[in-house]
C-alpha positions, 0 to 999 in steps of 0.5 A: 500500500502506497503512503498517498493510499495510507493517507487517503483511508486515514482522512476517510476515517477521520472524517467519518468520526467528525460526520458521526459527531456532526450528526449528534451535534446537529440533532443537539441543536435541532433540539434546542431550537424546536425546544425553545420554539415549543417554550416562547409558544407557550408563553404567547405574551412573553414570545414578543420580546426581543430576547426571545426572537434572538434565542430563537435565531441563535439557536436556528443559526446554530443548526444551520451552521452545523449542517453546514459543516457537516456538508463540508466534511462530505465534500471533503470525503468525496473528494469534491474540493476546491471552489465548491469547498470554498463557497460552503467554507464562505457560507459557514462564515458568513453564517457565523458572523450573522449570529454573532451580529443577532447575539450582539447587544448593540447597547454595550457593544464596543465600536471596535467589534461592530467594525470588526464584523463590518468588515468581516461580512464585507470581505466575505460577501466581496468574496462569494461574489468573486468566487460566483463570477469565477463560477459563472466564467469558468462554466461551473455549475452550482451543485445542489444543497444536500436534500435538494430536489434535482 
């Protein structure tokens, strides 16, 4: 067995382990969120306040993010790398600043941070814009989420 092999069936193994914990992460943050749903509904009249949307946000985004992770480690298996393991790694940080903007009390937030993740969001939109214009020049073709209809 050459070492390129020995390496390839080490990394299929590890990223099985990170799928198989990915499952449970994500099943963990599903949970959480259709628990805190099921909690602001049954208090109707405390579901309108703010801070109950952004635990509802939170804890979406978390799931997301976590799907989306766990679509980048299958990408990395099947041995779909390049652009379209960029464009998922750009989705999952865009995602994370979006939370991180949700979660913010902007009553005590420091200017520093909110420029700071100006910055951040802006980079990486200009960054999934130049990777969709190098798709569109390329002829590349979008693959679908996982679960989507073809």
């Amino acid at each position: 067995m050459r070492l390129d092999d020995l390496y390839r069936h080490f990394e299929r193994a590890v990223a099985f382990v990170l799928m198989a914990g990915m499952v449970v992460v994500i099943g963990l943050a599903v949970w959480s969120f259709v628990r805190a749903t099921l909690m602001a509904a049954a208090d109707p009249a405390g579901a309108l306040d703010y801070a109950v949307f952004q635990t509802l946000f939170d804890r979406l985004l978390a799931a997301i993010i976590a799907l989306e992770l766990a679509h980048s480690v299958q990408l990395m298996v099947s041995g779909r790398r390049g652009l379209t393991q960029l464009r998922a790694v750009l989705a999952i940080g865009v995602l994370a600043v979006v939370r991180k903007l949700i979660l913010i009390d902007l009553e005590s937030a420091e200017p520093l941070l909110l420029l700071g993740l100006s910055a951040a969001i802006v980079t990486l939109a200009g960054a999934l814009a130049l990777l969709s214009w190098a798709e569109s020049r390329a002829g590349v073709r979008h693959m679908p989420s996982p679960g989507a209809e073809d």
